[in-house]
N, C-alpha and C positions, 0 to 999 in steps of 0.2 A: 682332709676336708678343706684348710684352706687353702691349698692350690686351687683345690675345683672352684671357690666361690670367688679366686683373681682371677680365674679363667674366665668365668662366667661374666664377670663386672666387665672385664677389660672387651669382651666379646661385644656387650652389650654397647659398651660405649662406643665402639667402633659402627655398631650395627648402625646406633641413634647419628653418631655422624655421617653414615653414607645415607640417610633418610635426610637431613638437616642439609646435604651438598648438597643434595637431588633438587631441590627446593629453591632455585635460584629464580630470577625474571627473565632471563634469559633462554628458559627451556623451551620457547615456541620455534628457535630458530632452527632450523634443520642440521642435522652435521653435513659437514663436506660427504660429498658422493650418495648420496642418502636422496633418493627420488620425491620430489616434491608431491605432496599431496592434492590428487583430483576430487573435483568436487561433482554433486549430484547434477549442480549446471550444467558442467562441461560436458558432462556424461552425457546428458539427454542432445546436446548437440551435436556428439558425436553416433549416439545411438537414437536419431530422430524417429518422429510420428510415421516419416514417409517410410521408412524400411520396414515398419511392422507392414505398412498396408500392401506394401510388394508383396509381402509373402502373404496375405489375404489374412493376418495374424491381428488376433485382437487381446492389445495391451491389458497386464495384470498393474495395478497399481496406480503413482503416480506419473512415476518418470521412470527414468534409468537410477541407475545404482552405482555408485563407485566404489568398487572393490580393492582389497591388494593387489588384484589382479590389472585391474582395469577398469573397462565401463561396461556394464551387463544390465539387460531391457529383458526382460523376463515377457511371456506371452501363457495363453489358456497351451496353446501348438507348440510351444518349445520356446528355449531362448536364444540372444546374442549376444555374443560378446568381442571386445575388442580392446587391443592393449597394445601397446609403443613395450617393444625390448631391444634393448642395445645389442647392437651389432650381433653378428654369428647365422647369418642367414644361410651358409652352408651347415652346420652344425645343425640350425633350426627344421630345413629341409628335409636331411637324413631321419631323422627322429621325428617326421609331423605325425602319423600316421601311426597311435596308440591302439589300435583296438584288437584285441587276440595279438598282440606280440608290437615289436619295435618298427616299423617301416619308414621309409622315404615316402613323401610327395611327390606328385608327379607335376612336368611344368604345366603352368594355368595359365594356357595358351589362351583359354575361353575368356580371362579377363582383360589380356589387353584390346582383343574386337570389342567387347561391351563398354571398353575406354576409349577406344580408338586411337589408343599411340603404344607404344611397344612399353612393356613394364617385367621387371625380373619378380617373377613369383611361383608359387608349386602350393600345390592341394591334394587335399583326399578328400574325397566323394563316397556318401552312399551306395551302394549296389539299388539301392531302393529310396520310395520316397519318405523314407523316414532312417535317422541316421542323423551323426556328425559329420557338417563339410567344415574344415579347417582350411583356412589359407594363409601363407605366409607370403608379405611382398616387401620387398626388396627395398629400402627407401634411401635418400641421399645421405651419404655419410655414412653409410651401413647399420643406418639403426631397421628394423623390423618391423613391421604391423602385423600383426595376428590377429584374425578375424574368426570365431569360430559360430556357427549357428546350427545349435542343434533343435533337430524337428522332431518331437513327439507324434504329431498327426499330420498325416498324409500332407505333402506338398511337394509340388511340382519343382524337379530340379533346375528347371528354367527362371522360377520364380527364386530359388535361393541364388543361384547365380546373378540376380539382374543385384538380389538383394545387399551383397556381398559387394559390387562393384560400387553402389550407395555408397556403402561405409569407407571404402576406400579410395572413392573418386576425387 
């Protein structure tokens, strides 16, 4: 019985000091490599008023939302969302395309006309107006944007495409 109860004391007292380090003034800083934190601001500038109304979409809430993920603007018609990931756009591309199994995006050729300068990107589309369009575009440095919007009620794939080049124009 007394081993169990130096087991337990010496347990505890290690417990009580990794609660007592944790506890420093310096835990607001981030660790090296450790993605800074987006805020709801940012978010809403990045997922503004004008792309819901592209898509005829009327806003749930008050703004956008910053996620782990990213930034996500929720609607009654579906949501958007959009995120910065480090490099791997080949990688990203192969794999955009989750729905019933693993696929590739194909190039989204549609977005560099609606930008009107040439842009490295790939997408997956709907068969219908309603569905996940996913697009991944290619950004300097090889970091990623990822854009996804998905439409619960009926909308025009012209109106997600104009939407989509919004966010990442």
């Amino acid at each position: 019985m007394g081993i169990r109860r130096s087991l337990v004391v010496a347990l505890s007292v290690l417990a009580a000091a990794g609660v007592v380090g944790c506890s420093s003034d310096d835990d607001s800083r981030p660790t090296p490599g450790t993605p800074s934190v987006t805020t709801a601001a940012e978010c809403l500038s990045r997922v503004p008023d004008d792309v819901l109304t592209t898509l005829g979409w009327t806003p749930v809430g008050d703004g956008a939302e910053a996620t782990q993920r990213g930034c996500r603007r929720e609607a009654e018609e579906g949501y958007v969302e959009v995120r910065d990931r480090p490099g791997g756009y080949d990688r990203l591309c192969a794999t955009l395309d989750r729905t019933g199994g693993v696929a590739a995006g194909v190039p989204a050729d549609w977005l560099g006309e609606l930008l009107g300068r040439t842009v490295t990107a790939c997408a997956v589309e709907p068969d219908a107006e309603v569905g996940a369009t996913k697009v991944a575009l290619e950004r300097d440095g090889g970091a990623v944007t990822e854009v996804t919007v998905a439409v619960l009620s009926p909308t025009p794939r012209a109106q997600v495409r104009e939407a989509v080049a919004a966010l990442i124009g």
